[in-house]
C-alpha positions as a Markdown table, in Angstrom:
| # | Residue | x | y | z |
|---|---|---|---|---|
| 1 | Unk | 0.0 | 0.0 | 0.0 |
| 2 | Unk | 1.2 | 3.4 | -0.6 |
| 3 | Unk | 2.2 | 5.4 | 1.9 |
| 4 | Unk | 0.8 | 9.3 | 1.2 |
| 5 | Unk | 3.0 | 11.0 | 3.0 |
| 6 | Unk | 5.3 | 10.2 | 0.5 |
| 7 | Unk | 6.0 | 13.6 | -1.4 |
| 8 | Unk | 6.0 | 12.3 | -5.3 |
| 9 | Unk | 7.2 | 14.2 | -7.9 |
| 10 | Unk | 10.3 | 16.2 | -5.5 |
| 11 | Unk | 12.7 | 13.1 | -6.0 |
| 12 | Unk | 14.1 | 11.6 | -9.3 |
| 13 | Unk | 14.7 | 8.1 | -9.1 |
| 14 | Unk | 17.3 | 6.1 | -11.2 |
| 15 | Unk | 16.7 | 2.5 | -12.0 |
| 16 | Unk | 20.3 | 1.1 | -12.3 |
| 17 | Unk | 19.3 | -3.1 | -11.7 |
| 18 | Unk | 16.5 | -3.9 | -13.4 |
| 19 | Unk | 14.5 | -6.9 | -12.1 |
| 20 | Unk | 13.9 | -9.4 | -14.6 |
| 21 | Unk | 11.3 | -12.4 | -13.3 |
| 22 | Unk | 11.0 | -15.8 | -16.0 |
| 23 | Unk | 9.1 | -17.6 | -13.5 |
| 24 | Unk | 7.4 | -16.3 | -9.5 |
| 25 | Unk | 6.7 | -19.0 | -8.1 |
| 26 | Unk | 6.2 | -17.8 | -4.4 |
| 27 | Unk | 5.0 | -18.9 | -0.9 |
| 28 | Unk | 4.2 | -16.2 | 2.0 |
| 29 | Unk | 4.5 | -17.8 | 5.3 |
| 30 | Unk | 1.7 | -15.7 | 7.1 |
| 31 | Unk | 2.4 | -16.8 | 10.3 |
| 32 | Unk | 2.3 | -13.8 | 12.5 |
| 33 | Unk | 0.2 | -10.3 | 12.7 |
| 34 | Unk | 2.0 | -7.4 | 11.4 |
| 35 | Unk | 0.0 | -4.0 | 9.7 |
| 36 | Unk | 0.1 | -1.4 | 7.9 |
| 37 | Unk | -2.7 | 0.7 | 9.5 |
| 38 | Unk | -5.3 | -1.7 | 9.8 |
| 39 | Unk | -4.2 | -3.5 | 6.4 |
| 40 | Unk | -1.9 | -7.1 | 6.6 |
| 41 | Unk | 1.3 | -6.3 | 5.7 |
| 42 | Unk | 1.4 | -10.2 | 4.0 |
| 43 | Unk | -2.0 | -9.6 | 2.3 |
| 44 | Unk | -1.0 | -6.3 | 0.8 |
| 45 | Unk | 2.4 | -7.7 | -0.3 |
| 46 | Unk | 0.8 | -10.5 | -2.1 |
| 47 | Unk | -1.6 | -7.9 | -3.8 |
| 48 | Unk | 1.0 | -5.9 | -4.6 |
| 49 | Unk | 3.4 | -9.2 | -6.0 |
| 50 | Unk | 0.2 | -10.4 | -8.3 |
| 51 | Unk | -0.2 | -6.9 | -9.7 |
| 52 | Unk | 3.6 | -7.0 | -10.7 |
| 53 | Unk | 3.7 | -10.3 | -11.7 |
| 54 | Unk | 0.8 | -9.2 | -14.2 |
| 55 | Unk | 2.4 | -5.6 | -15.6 |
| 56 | Unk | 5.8 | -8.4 | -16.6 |
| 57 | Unk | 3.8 | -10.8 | -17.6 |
| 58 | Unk | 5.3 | -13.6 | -15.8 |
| 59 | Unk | 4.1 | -17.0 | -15.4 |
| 60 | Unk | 4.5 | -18.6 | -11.7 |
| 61 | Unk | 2.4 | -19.2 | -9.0 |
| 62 | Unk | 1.7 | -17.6 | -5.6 |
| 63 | Unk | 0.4 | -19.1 | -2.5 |
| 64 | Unk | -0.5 | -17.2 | 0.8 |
| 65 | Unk | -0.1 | -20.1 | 3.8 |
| 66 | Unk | -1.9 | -19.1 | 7.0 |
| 67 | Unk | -1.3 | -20.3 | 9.8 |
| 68 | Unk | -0.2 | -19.4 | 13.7 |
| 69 | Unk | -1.4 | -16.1 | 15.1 |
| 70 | Unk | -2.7 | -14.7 | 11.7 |
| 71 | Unk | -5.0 | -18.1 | 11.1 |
| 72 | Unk | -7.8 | -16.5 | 12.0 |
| 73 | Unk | -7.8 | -14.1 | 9.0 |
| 74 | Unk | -9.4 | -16.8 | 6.8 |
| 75 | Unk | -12.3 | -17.3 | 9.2 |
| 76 | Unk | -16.1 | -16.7 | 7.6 |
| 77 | Unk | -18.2 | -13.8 | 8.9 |
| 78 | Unk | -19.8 | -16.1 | 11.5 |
| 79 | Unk | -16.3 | -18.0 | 12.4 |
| 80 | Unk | -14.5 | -14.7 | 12.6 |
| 81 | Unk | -17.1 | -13.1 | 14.9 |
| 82 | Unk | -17.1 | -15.5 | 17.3 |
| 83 | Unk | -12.9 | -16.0 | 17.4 |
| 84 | Unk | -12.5 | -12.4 | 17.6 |
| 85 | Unk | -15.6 | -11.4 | 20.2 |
| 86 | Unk | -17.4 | -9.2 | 17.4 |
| 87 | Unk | -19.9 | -8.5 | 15.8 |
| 88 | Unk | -18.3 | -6.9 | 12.5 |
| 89 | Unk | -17.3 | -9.4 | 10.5 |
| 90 | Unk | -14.0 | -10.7 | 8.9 |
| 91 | Unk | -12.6 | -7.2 | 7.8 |
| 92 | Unk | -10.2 | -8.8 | 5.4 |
| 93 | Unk | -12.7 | -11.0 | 3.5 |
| 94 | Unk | -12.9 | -8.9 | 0.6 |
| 95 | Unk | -8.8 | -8.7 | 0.3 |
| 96 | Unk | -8.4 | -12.6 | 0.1 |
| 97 | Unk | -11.7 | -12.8 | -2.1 |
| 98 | Unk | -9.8 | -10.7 | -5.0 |
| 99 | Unk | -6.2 | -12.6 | -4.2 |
| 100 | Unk | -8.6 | -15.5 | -4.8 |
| 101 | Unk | -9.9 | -14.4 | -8.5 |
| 102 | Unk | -6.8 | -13.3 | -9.6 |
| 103 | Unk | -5.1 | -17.3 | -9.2 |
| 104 | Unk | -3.4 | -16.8 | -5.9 |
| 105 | Unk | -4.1 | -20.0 | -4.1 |
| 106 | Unk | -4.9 | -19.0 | -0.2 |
| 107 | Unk | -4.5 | -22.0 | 2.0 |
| 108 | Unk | -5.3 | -22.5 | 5.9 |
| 109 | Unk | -3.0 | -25.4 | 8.1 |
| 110 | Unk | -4.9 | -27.8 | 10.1 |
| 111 | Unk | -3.1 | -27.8 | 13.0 |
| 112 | Unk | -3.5 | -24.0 | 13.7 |
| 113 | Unk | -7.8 | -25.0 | 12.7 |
| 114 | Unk | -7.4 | -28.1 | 15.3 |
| 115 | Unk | -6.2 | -25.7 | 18.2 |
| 116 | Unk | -8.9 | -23.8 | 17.5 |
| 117 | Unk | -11.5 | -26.3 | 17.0 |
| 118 | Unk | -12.4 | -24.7 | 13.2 |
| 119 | Unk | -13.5 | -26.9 | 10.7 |
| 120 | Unk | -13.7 | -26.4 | 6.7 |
| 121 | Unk | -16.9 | -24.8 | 7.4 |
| 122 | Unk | -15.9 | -22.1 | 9.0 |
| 123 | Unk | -13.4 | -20.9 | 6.3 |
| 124 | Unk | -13.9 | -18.2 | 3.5 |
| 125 | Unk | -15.2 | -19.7 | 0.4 |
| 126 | Unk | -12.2 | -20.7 | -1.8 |
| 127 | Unk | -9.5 | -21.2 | 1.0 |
| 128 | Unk | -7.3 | -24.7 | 1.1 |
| 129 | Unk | -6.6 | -26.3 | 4.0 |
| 130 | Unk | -3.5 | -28.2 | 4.2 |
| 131 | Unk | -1.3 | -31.0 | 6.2 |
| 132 | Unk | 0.7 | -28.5 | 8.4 |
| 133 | Unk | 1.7 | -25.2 | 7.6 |
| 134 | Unk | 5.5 | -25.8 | 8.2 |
| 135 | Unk | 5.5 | -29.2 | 5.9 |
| 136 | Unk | 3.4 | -27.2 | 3.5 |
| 137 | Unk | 6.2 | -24.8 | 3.0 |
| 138 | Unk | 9.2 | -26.8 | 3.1 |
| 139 | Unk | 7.3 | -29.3 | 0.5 |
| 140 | Unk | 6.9 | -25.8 | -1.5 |
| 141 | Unk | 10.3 | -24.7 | -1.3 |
| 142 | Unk | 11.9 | -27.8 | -2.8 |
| 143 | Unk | 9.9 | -27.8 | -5.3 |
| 144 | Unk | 11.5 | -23.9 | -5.8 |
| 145 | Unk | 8.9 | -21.8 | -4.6 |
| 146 | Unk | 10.5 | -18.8 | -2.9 |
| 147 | Unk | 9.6 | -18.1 | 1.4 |
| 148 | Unk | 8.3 | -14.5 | 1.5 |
| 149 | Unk | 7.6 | -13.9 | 5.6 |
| 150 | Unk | 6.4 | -10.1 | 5.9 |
């Protein structure tokens, strides 16, 4: 996300590495809260990632793995309500829905959903749920993904 205190237009930047991406295939170990504001730092990096992924026209894959203290982020409406004590709603629902339709596979661990006694049902529509969250990412990583942890 931008930050707008940023004064544009009083600095002239010089690109002097380019970065060239073939392939992005990438894994974002979201295993602990950090913001922006009220924004995920991990969601908004994998928005941000997919967007440039899309201007270079790069083929790859990116997977967002929650687990630990930011599991709850995948939590329905209902699910999220009664985790977090409120009445509001899951406030980044709409964030992972368009990570979702633009092919970045979202996926929730089990283990974190066992200690909290969550089942599939009480996901957002369109979120995996995988073995372990740790296996999950080594198994990615040899098969060359890259660990992003913001």
């Amino acid at each position: 996300m931008p930050n707008n205190n940023d004064k544009k237009g009083e600095q002239n930047s010089v690109v002097e590495i380019p970065v060239v991406l073939e392939k992005t295939n990438v894994v974002f170990n979201l295993d602990h809260l950090a913001f922006a504001g009220d924004v995920p730092v991990g969601i908004s990096y994998m928005h941000l990632l997919t967007d440039r992924v899309r201007e270079m026209n790069t083929k790859g894959q990116i997977v967002g793995v929650f687990h630990g203290d930011a599991a709850y982020m995948t939590l329905n409406d209902e699910a999220y309500n009664t985790y977090r004590k409120i009445i509001t709603g899951n406030p980044y629902k709409g964030l992972l829905a368009e990570l979702l339709k633009l092919g970045v596979e979202i996926e929730e661990c089990v283990v974190s959903m066992k200690n909290h006694a969550w089942s599939n049902e009480d996901l957002l529509p369109g979120v995996k749920v995988n073995e372990g969250a740790v296996g999950r990412i080594i198994q990615l990583t040899q098969e060359g993904y890259v660990q992003i942890q913001p």
